[in-house]
C-alpha positions as CSV (number, residue, x, y, z in Angstrom):
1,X,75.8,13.3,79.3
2,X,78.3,10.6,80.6
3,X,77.7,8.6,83.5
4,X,79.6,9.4,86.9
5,X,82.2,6.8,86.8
6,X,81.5,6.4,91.1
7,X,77.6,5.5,90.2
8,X,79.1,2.6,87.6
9,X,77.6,-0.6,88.5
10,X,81.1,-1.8,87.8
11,X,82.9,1.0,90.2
12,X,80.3,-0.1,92.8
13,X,80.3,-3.8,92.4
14,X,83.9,-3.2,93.0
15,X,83.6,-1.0,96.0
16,X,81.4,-3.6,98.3
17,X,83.9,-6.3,97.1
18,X,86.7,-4.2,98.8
19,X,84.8,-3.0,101.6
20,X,83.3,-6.4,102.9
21,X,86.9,-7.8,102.2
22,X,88.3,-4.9,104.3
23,X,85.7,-5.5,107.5
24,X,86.5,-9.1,107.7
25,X,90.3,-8.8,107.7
26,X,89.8,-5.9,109.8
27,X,87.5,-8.0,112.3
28,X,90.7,-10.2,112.6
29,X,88.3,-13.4,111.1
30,X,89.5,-15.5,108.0
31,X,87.0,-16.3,105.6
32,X,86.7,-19.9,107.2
33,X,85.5,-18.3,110.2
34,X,83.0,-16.4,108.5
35,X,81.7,-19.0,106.5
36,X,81.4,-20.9,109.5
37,X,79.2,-18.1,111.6
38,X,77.0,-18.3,108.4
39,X,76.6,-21.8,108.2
40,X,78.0,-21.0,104.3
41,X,80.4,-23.0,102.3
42,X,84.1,-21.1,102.3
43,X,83.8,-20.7,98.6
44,X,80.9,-18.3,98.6
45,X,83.1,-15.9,101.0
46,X,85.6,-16.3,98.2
47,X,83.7,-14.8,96.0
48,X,82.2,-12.5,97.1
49,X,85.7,-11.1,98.4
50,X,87.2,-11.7,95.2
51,X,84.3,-10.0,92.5
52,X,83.1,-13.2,91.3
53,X,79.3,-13.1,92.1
54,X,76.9,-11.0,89.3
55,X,74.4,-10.3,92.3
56,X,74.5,-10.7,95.6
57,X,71.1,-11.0,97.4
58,X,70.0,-8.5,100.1
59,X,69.8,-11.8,102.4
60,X,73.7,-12.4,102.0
61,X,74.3,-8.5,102.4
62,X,72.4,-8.6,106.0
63,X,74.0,-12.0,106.9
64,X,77.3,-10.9,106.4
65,X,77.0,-7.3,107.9
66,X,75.8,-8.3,111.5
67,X,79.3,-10.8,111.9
68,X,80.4,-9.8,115.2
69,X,83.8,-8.1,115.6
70,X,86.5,-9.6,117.9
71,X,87.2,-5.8,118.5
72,X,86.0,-4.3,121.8
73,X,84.3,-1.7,119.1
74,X,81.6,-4.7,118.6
75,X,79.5,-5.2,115.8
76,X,79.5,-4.4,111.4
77,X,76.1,-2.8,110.7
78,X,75.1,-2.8,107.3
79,X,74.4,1.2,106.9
80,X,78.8,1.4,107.8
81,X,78.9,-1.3,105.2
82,X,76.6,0.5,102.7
83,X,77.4,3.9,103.6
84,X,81.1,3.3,102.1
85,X,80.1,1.9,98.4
């Protein structure tokens, strides 16, 4: 029986990428900024945005959810975050 191309660790790995790409730029902060409220090097939000990690750590996914919005809405929580891939 084939595998459900959705439940692909590929399809997935994909789907975070997009989605944490899509809450930053929808949180009107750059990746600088991000970095910054993480006390991380700019290059690691690259990545991440842009595929190139093999596994990210539960630490990085719960640092990088709780980033505050500049939106009235207020805050990321990691179940939206998870809830999409």
């Amino acid at each position: 029986m084939p595998a459900r191309p959705y439940r692909s660790p590929t399809v997935r790995h994909k789907r975070l990428t997009a989605e944490f790409r899509r809450l930053r730029a929808e949180s009107g902060l750059t990746r600088d900024d991000v970095a910054g409220r993480l006390d991380w090097h700019p290059t690691k939000i690259t990545r991440i945005e842009t595929g190139q990690w093999t596994r990210l750590n539960l630490r990085d996914v719960r640092d990088l959810t709780p980033v505050p919005s500049s939106k009235p809405s207020g805050r990321v929580t990691a179940p939206k975050v998870l809830a999409a891939v």
